[in-house]
N, C-alpha and C positions, 0 to 999 in steps of 0.2 A: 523791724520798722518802728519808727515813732509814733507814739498818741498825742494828740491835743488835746491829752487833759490836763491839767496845773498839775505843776511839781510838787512832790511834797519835799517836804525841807529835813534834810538829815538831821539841822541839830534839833527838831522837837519830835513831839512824840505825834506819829500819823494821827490825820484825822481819821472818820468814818467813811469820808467822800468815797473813795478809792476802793472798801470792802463791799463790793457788789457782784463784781465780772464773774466769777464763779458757783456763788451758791445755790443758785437757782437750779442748771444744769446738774452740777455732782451731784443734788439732793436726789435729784428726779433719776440720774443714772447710776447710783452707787448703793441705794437703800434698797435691802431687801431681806424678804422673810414679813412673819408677823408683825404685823406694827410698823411695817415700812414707812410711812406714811407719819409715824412720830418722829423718825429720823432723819438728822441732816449732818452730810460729811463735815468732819471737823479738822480733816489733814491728816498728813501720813509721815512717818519718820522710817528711813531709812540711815542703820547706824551700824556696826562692828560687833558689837555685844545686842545678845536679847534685852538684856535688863535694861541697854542706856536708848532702848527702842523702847521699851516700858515707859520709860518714865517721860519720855516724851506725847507720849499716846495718853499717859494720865494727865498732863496740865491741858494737852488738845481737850480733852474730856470738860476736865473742869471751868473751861472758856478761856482759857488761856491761846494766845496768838502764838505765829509760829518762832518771835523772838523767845518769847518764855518759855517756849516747847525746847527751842535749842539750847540755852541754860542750864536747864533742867538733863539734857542730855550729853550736855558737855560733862558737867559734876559726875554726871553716871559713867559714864566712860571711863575718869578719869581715875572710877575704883576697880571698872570690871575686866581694863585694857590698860593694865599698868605697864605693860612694853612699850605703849606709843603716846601715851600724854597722862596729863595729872594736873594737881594746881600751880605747881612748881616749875609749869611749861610756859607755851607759846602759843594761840589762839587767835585766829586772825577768821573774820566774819564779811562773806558778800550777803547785802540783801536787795532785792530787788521787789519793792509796793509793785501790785499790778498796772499796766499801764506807764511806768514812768521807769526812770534808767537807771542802773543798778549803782549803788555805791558799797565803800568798804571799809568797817572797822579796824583799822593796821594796828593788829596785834602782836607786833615783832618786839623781841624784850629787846635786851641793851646792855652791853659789857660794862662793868661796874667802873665807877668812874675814877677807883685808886686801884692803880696797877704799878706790879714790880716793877723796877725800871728796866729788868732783864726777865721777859716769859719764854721758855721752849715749848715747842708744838706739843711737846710730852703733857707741857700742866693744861692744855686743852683741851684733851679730850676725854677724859676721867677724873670722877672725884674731886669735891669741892671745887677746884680750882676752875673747872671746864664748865659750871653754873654761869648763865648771865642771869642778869635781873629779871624773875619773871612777868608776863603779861597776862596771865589767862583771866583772873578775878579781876582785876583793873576792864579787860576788856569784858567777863560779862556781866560784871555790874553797869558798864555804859550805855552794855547793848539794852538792859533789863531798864534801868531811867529815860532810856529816850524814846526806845521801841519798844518795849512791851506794852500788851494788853493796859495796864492798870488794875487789871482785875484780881493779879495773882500776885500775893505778897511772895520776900524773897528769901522769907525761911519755909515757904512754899515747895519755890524752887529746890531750893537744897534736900529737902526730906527725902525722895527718891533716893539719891546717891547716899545717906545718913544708911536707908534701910539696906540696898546693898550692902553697902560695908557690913553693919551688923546683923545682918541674918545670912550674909554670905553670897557666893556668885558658884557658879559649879561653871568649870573649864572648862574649854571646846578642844577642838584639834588643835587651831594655830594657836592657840595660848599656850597648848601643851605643847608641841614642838619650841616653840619659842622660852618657854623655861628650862627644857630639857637641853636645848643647844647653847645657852648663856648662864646656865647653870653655874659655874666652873666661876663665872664673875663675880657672879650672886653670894655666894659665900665666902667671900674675901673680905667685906664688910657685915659685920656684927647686924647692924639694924636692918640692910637690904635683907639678908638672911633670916632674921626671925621675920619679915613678911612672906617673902614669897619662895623659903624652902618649907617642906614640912616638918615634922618634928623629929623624926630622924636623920633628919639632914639631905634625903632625895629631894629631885626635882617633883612639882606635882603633875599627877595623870588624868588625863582628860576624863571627868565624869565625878574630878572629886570638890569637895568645896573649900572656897578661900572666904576665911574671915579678919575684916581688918578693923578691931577695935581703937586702936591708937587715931586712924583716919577718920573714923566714924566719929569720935571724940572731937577733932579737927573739926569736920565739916560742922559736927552741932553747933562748935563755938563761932563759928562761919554764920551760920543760920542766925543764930541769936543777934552776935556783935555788927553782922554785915562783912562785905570783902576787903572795903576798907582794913579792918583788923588785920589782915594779913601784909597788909601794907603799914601801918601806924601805931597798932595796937600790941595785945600780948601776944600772937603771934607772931610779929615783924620781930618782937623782941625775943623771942625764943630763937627764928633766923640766925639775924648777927650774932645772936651769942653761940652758935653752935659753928657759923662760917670762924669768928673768932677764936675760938677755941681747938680750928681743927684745919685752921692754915687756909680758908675760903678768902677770897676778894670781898662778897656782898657785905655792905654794911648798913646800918640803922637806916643813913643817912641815902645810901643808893634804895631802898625801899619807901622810904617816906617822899624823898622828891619824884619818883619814877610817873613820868607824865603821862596825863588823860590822853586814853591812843587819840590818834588823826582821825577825821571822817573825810574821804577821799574818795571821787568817784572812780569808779570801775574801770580799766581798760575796754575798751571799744572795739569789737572788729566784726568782721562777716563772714559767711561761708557760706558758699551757693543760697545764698538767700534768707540765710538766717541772721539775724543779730546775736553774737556771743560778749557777753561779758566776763572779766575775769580780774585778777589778783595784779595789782601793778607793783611795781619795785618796790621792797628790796625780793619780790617773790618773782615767781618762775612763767605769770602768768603771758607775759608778752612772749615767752619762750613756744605755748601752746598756739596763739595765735599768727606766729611766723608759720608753724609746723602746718598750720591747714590751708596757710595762704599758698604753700609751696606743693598741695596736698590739688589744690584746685585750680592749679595749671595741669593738671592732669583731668582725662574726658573720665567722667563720671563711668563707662563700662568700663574702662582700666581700673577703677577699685570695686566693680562690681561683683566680686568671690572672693573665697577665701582660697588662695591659689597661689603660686609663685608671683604670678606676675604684681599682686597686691600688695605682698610681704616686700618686696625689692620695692615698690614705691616707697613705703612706708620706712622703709630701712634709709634708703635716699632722702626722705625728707626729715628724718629724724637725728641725721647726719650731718645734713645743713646747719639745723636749728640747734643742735647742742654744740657743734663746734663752733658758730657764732657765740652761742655764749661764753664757751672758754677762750676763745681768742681776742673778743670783745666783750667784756663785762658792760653793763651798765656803770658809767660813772658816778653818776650822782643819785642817792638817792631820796634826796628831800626835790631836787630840780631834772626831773627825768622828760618833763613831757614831751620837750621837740625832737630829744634824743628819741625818744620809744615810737612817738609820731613816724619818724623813718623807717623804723625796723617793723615795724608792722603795717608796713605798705605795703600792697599788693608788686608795685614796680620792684622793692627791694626782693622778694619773693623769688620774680624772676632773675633778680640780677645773681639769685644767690645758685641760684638752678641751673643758670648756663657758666659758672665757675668758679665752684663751691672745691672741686677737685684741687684747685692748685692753693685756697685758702685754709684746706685742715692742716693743722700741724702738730703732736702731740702739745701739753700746756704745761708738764710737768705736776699735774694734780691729780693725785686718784681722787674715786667718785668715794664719797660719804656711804659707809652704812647706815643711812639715816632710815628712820620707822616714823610714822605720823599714825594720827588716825581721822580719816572724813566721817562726816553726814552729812542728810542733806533733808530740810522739811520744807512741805509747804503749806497753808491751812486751808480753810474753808471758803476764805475769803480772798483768796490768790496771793498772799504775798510769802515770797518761798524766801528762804536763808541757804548758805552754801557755806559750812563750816569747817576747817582743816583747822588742826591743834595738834603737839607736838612738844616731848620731852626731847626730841631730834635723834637719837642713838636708841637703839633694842635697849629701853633701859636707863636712857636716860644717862647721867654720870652713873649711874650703878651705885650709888650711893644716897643711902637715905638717913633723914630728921630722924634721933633714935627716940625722939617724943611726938610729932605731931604724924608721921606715917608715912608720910610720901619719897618721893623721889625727887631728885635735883635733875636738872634739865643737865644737859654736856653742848648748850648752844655755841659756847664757844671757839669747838673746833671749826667752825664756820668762819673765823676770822684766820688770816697768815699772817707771821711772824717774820718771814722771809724775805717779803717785798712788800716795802713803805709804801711806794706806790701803787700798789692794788685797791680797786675801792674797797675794798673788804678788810683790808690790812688793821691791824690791833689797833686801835686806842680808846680811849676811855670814850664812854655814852655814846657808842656808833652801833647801827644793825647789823646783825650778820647776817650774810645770805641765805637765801632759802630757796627751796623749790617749791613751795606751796603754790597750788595753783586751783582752787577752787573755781567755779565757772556756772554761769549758766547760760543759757541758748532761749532765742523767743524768736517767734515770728507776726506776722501781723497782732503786735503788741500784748501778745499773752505770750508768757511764761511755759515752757515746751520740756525742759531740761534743765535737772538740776542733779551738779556731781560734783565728783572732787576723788583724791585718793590720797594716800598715804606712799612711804618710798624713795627718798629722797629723790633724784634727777628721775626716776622714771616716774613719778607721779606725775610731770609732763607728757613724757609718751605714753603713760595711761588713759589718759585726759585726753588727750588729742586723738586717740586712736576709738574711743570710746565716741567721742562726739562724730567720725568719719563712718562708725559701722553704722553708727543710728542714722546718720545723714543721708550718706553715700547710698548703704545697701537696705535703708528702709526698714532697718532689724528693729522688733523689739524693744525696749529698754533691758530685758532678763537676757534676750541672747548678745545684744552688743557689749553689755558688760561680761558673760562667759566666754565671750569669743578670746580665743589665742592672741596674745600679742608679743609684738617683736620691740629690741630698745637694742640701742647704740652707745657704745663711751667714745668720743673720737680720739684720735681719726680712724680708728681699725676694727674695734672690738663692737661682732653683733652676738648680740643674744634670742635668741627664740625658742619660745616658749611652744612645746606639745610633743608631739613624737617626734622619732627621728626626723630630721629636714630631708625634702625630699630631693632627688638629683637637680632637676631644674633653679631649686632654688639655690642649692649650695654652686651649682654656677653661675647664676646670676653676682651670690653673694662675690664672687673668686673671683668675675671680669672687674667687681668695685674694690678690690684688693680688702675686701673683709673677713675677718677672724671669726669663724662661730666660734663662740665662748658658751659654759652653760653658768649656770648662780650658783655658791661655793656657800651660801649663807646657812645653809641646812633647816631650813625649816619648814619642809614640804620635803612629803616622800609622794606627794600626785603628780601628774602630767601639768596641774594647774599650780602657778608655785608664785608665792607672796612677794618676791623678790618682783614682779610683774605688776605690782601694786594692789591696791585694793579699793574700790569704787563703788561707793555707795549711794547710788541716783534714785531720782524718781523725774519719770515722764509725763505729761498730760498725752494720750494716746487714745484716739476715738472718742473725744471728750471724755474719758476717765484719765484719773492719777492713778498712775501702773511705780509700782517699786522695783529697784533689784538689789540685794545685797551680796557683794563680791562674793562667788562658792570659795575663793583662794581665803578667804577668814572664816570668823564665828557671826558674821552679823546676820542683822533679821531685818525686815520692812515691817510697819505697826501699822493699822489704818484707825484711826480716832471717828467715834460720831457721839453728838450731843442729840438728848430727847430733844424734840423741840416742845415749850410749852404751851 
């Protein structure tokens, strides 16, 4: 539901008006132990890595708000979760001030603007070629100028991730699966390999440390120069010169023009009474809220277990909603609204429920192995962020800067080659598609729900099915993100996630002529498997902020408090 309190205005930096709805409460129910009484909550970061939940918990500390908290944890991420993003990525930011409606920093990068006159789908998905232009420092120097605090400088920001790099990060499980099973990539290129093999040339094992000097070196000249530098400066110019050198598209010239992202309001929708925001085109967001619309034609005890009869809902609406997108992409993505206005109608919902059967048709596209990585904060003050970022492939191009450290993004294969007419189709300075689908949930004008995941197309059905446990069956924010979940590739192919499927449900699946399939990606030997996504919320629950960080990764929840003086 809406407030009637004044908007605040994207393009400036919030006032104070609007930092009150919370503090009061969390102070009085969150503080405790000796000295309770000097403390007051300062927010909580839930993130993929401990460290880039560190560093977010230290600017909350230091009075930093929850944009500079995200910053700060974006950087950290992008040293300690080099599988799913970096600076060389994609970043794209919902924020929601308490009280007022949420909007989003479109941080989609952009196919460089000179291209061969003949590309194969081959130079798109590896290696130089498969790089578009990136957005992540573009996008969180904007978010840092207009939303942050003011309190906290932004060689501030950077320091965290500076220290990671150089004092190291020790490996969890899915880091170690995930170097262990792209291994075999990694060492194909010279510079990927002296990062992230060790010195003998194995993959690394969970418990040992990674140190990234060359990146640390990076990020300092980041801190000092500003982000900028990476766009204008001797950075950019190390860029071109190595895309030059080594057969890349990006040049001087696609870095220094690459535009100040959009500030665009949020998608809009509902669910039994909730207000959801989320990611609009070129992301996956409108995809989530078809899925719930189609989710709540059905009577709230039909999703009320974890049961066949729940799984075969969810399989059906997840079915609907992604074969809509393959058989109807969004056309436009600078002019989507009246188009997206339809498809996230409740009436299209139904129309799609009573004959959805005779519109699947395969689309000739397999699904993307894309990897991302979410978090998600909110501060002391109610105003939460909802961050998805993303080198898009396990890896990125697989190919990294043999002097500044990182990795090159592979956005590219997001575009086709094959059909001009796709919105998605190659040309120069167009977005590639995505699934990002970051989200939050509010109800009587406070902020309830804040997630997002990683995974290419199932970070939609992560998301939605995520928002329907917490909804539907009242769960936790820890058990609605543990819970089992099921994804679909249409028109045939279902996936479920946990033990074996049970007879009931593999009949259900069989009367919808569906495939169980299981995930081939190898990076999970649990019943819980990353291919499923990875969702890192936090809820307001009983007037507290309650965290959960996916068990299918390495992430952690931080809770932030400042003394008060």
């Amino acid at each position: 539901m809406r407030c009637g309190k004044r908007k605040a205005l994207p393009g400036s930096r919030f006032g104070r008006a609007w930092q009150v709805s919370l503090a009061l409460p969390l102070c009085l129910l969150l503080a405790m132990g000796a000295g309770a009484a000097e403390r007051r909550f300062a927010g909580a970061v839930a993130s993929a890595t401990p460290e880039a939940t560190a560093a977010g918990v230290e600017i909350l500390e230091r009075g930093g708000n929850a944009v500079d908290a995200a910053v700060a944890v974006s950087l950290a991420l992008g040293v300690s979760e080099p599988a799913g993003s970096g600076i060389a990525g994609q970043t794209v930011i919902l924020i929601r001030p308490p009280g007022e409606d949420a909007f989003v920093i479109n941080g989609t990068t952009w196919s460089p603007r000179s291209l061969p006159a003949e590309v194969s789908a081959e130079q798109l998905k590896y290696g130089r070629t498969a790089a578009s232009v990136p957005s992540t420092l573009r996008v969180l120097d904007l978010a840092w100028r207009r939303y942050g605090s003011g309190a906290i400088p932004w060689a501030a920001l950077v320091e965290p991730a500076i220290r990671v790099a150089e004092e190291g990060w020790v490996v969890g499980p899915f880091r170690q699966h995930a170097f262990r099973f792209y291994h075999e990539h990694l060492v194909k290129q010279p510079a990927a390999a002296a990062i992230f093999t060790r010195a003998d040339g194995l993959p690394y094992q969970a418990g040992e440390v990674i140190r990234q000097p060359l990146l640390a070196r990076t990020l300092r000249r980041l801190g000092e120069a500003g982000a900028a530098d990476f766009y204008e400066g001797r950075i950019a110019g190390q860029i071109a010169a190595d895309m030059a050198a080594n057969g890349g598209w990006i040049t001087a010239r696609d870095l220094a023009e690459f535009p100040e992202p959009a500030i665009l309001p949020a998608l809009e929708g509902s669910y039994r009474g909730y207000r959801v925001y989320t990611l609009p085109p070129p992301f996956g967001g409108w995809v989530v809220l078809q899925i719930l619309n189609v989710l709540e034609q059905s009577d709230t005890r039909e999703l009320a277990g974890d049961d066949a009869e729940r799984r075969l809902l969810l399989l059906d609406a997840l079915r609907i909603a992604h074969g809509s997108r393959r058989q109807q992409p969004v056309a436009d993505y600078l002019d989507y609204r009246e188009d997206i206005e339809k498809r996230i109608s409740k009436g299209e919902a139904r129309r799609l429920l009573s004959g959805y059967r005779s519109e699947l048709a395969p689309d000739g596209h397999g699904e993307s192995d894309g990897e991302t990585t979410h978090f998600s904060v909110v501060d002391g003050d109610g105003l939460a962020v909802a961050v998805t970022q993303s080198i898009d492939s396990y890896f990125g191009a697989r190919v990294a800067h043999p002097e500044l450290g990182f990795l090159y993004n592979n956005y590219m294969q997001g575009f086709q080659v094959d059909d001009p007419a796709a919105p998605y189709a190659l040309e120069p300075l167009q977005m590639p598609k995505s699934s990002m689908s970051a989200t939050i949930v509010t109800r009587d004008g406070r902020t309830r729900l804040v997630l997002g995941s990683p995974g290419s197309a199932r970070i939609i059905s992560a998301v939605a099915q995520t928002v329907s446990w917490w909804v539907d069956i009242g769960q936790d924010v820890a058990a609605a993100v543990g819970a089992f979940r099921v994804h679909v590739i249409p028109p045939d192919e279902a996936f479920v996630e946990g033990p074996e499927a049970p007879p009931e449900l593999l009949a259900g699946m069989a009367d919808r002529g569906l495939r169980l399939r299981r995930p081939t990606y190898g990076v999970s030997d649990t019943q819980l498997d990353p291919y499923f996504g990875g969702i890192h919320a936090l809820a307001l629950e009983g007037g507290n902020w309650n965290g959960a960080a996916d068990p299918r990764r390495d992430g952690r929840v931080g809770f932030a408090w400042r003394r008060e003086e």
